[in-house]
C-alpha positions as CSV (number, residue, x, y, z in Angstrom):
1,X,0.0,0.0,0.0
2,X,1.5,3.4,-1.1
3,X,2.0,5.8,2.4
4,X,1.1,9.0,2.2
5,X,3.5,11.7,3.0
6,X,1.4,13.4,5.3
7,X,-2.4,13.5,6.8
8,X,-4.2,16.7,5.6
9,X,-6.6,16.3,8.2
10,X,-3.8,16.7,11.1
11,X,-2.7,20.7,9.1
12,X,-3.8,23.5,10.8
13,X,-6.3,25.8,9.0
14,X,-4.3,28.5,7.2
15,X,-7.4,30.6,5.9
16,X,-10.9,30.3,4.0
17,X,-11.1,31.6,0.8
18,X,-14.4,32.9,1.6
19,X,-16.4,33.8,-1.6
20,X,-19.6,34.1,-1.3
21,X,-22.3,31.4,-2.0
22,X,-23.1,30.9,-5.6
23,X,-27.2,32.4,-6.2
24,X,-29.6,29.4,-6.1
25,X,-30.4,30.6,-9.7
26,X,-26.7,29.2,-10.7
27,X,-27.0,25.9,-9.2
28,X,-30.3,24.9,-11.6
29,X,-30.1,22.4,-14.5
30,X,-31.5,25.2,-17.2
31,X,-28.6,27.7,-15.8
32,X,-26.1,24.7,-16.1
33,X,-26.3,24.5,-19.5
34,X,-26.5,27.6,-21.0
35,X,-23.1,28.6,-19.1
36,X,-21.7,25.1,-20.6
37,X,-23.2,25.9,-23.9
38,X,-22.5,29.5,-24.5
39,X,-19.3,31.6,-24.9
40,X,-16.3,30.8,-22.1
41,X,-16.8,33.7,-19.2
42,X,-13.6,35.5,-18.4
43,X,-12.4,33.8,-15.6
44,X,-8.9,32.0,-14.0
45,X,-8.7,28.3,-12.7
46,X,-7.1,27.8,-10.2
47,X,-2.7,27.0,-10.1
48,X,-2.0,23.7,-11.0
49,X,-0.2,21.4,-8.4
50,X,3.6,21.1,-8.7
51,X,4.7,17.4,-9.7
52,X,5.9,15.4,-6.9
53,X,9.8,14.5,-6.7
54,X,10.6,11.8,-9.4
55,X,6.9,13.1,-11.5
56,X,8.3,16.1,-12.7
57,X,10.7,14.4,-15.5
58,X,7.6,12.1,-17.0
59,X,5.4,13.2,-19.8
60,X,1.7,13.7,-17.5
61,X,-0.6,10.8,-18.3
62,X,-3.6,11.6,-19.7
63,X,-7.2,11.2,-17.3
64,X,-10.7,11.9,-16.9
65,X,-13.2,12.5,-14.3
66,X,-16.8,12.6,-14.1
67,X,-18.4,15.2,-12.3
68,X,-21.7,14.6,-11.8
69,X,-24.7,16.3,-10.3
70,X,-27.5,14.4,-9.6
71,X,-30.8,15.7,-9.8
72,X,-32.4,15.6,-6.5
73,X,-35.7,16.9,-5.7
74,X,-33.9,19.0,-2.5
75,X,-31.4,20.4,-5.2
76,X,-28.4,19.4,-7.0
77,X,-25.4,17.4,-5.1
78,X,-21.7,15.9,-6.4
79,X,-21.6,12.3,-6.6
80,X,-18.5,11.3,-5.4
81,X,-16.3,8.1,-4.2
82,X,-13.6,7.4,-1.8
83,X,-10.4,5.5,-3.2
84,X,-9.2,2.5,-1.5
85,X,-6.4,2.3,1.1
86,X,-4.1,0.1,-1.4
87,X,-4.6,2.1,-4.8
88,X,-1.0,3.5,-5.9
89,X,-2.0,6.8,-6.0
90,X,-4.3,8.7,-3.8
91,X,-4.9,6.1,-1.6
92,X,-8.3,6.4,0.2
93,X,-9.0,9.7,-1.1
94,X,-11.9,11.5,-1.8
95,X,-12.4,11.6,-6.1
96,X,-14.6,11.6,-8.7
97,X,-14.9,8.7,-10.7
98,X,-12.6,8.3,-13.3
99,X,-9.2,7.4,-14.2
100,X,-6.4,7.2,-17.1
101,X,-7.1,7.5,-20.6
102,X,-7.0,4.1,-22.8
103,X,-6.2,4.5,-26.6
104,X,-9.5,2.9,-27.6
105,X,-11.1,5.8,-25.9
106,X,-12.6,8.1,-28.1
107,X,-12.0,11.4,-26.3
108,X,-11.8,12.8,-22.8
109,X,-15.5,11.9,-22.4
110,X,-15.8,8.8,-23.5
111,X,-12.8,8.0,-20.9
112,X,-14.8,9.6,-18.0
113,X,-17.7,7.5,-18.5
114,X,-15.7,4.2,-19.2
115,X,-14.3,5.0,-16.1
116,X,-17.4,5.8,-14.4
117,X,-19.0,2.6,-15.6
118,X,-16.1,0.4,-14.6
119,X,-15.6,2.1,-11.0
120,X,-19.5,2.2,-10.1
121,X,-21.1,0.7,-12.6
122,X,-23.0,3.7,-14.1
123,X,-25.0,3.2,-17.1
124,X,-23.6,5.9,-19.3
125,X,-27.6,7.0,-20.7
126,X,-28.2,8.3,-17.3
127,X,-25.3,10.8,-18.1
128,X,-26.2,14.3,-19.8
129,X,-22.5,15.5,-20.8
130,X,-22.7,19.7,-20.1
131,X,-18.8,19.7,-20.8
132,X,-15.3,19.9,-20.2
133,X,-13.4,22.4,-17.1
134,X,-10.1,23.5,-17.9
135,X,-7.0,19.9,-18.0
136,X,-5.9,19.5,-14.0
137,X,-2.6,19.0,-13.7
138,X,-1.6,16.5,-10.3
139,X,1.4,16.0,-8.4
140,X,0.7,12.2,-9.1
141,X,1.5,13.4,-12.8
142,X,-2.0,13.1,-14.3
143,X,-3.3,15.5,-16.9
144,X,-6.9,15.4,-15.8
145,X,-10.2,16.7,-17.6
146,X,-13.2,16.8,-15.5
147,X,-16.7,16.3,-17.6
148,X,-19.2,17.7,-16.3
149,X,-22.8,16.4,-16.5
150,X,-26.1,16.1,-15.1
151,X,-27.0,12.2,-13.7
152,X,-31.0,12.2,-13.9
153,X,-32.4,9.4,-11.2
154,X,-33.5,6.5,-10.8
155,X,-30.1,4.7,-11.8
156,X,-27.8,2.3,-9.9
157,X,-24.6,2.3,-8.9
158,X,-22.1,-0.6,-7.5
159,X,-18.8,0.1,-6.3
160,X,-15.8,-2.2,-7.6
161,X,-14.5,-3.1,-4.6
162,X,-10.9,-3.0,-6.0
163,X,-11.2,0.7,-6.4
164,X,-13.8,2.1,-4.3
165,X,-14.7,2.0,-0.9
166,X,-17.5,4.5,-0.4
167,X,-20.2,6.1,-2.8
168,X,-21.6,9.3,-1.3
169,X,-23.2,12.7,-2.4
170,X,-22.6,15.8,-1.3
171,X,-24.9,19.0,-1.7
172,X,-23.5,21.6,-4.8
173,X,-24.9,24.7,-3.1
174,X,-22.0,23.6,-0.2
175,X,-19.9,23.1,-2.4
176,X,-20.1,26.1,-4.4
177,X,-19.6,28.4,-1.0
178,X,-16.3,30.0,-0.3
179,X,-17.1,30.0,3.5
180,X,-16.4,26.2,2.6
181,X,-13.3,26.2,1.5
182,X,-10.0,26.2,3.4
183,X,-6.9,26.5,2.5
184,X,-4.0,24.7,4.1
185,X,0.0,24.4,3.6
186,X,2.3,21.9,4.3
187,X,6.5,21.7,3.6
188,X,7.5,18.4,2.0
189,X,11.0,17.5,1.0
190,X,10.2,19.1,-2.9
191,X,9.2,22.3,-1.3
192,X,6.1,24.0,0.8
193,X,2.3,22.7,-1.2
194,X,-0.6,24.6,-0.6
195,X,-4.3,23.2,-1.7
196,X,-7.7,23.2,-0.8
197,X,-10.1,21.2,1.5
198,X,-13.9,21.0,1.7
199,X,-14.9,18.7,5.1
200,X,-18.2,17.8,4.5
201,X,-19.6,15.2,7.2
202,X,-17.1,12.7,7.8
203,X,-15.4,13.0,4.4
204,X,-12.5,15.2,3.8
205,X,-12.5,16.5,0.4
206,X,-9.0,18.1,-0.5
207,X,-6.2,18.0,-2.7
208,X,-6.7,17.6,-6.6
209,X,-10.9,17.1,-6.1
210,X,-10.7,20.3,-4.3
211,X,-9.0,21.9,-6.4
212,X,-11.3,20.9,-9.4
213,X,-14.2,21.8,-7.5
214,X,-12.9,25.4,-6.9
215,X,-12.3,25.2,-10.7
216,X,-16.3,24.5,-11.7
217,X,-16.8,27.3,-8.7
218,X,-14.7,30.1,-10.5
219,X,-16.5,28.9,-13.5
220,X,-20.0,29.4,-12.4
221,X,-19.5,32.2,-10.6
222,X,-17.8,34.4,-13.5
């Protein structure tokens, strides 16, 4: 099993970014796709993280996510999975589902719902692609897109219990609140690394999810 070099959940809180909450109007299906559909808003992701020692020399390796947001009655939420403890990389993490990018794939999409059907078993008609947020580049060395799409009930999912441990959801309008966010900083070997974290319940969301997340936030909110 692959040890991590530190627990996030141990750092101190350095500060919350503090935005303000995203208007309900913003977190609606309708909303959804228009922004997805019409011109790019001027806006800036979010700094990519710096490749971990012995990443930086490899050529990234090319990934997907899915981000979806189910359509409750309540509102929209994030569908989301935790990693198991003996994966490689990000070990018992918090993630969307996805993974890396196989040559038969037809494009970035087609990977994040391959991925999505092989990880929890989601049948890809349930899937309304809105589209794409800017490539995520990890410290893991992973060039990752992250779909985004609307996942319209009732449909099943089962986790493959070589890859994930926990299926949960998590509300968008939390999500898509700067009082939600913290920020927090640790020095490894390589250098100091500062990224994101989203606690929700008893999951911590952080590091490359986070950092996506504040991605589709700076997106909406532009």
């Amino acid at each position: 099993m692959a040890q991590p070099l530190f627990d996030p959940q141990q750092l101190p809180i350095e500060a919350i970014a503090g935005e303000a909450p995203l208007p309900a109007d913003r977190l609606q299906p309708d909303w959804l796709r228009q922004r997805f559909a019409g011109l790019p808003p001027n806006w800036l992701p979010e700094a990519n993280e710096r490749a971990l020692p012995g990443r930086a020399e490899r050529e990234p390796t090319a990934a997907s996510v899915l981000v979806l947001l189910v359509r409750r009655e309540h509102g929209l939420t994030v569908l989301l999975t935790q990693r198991t403890a003996h994966l490689t990389d990000h070990a018992g993490q918090i993630s969307f589902p996805g993974g890396r990018a196989e040559t038969y794939d037809q494009d970035a999409v087609d990977t994040a719902l391959r991925e999505a059907e092989e990880e929890i078993g989601l049948n890809r008609r349930h899937v309304e692609v809105l589209g794409c947020l800017p490539h995520y580049l990890t410290g893991t060395g992973y060039c990752v897109t992250p779909v985004v799409a609307l996942l319209q009930p009732p449909f099943e999912v089962t986790a493959d219990p070589s890859e994930v441990a926990a299926i949960f959801e998590v509300p968008l309008a939390f999500l898509m609140d700067g009082a939600n966010h913290q920020r927090l900083s640790v020095d490894l070997p390589g250098g100091r690394r500062t990224f994101y974290a989203m606690p929700y319940e008893g999951y911590f969301i952080w590091g490359a999810t986070a950092g996506m997340l504040r991605n589709l936030f700076h997106f909406l909110r532009a």
